[in-house]
N, C-alpha and C positions, 0 to 999 in steps of 0.2 A: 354545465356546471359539474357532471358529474366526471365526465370524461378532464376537466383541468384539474379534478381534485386529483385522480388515477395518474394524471401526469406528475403532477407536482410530487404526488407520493413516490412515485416510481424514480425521478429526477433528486430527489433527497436520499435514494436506498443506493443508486448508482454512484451521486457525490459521491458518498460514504465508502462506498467500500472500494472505489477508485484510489481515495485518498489513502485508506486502509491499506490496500494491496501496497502502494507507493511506499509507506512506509515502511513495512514490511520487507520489501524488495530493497530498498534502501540499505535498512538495518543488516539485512542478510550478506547483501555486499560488501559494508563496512567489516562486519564479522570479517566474512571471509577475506579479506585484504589483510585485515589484522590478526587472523588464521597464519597465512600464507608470509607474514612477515616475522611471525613470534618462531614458525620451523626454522625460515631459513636465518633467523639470528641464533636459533637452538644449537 
């Protein structure tokens, strides 16, 4: 029991910051696209 709770908890912290990282990395690229497109119309 105690070893599914460690899992489950650990498996919820992983979701998380998977999902987190994703977006992140997402957002960042979108930035940068739209970085990279605002110079070259500058």
């Amino acid at each position: 029991m105690k070893y599914t709770l460690i899992f489950s908890h650990f498996f919820q912290l992983f979701s998380f910051a998977f999902t987190h990282f994703g977006l992140v990395l997402c957002s960042s690229s979108l930035l940068h696209r739209w970085g990279l497109e605002g110079t070259i119309s500058w």
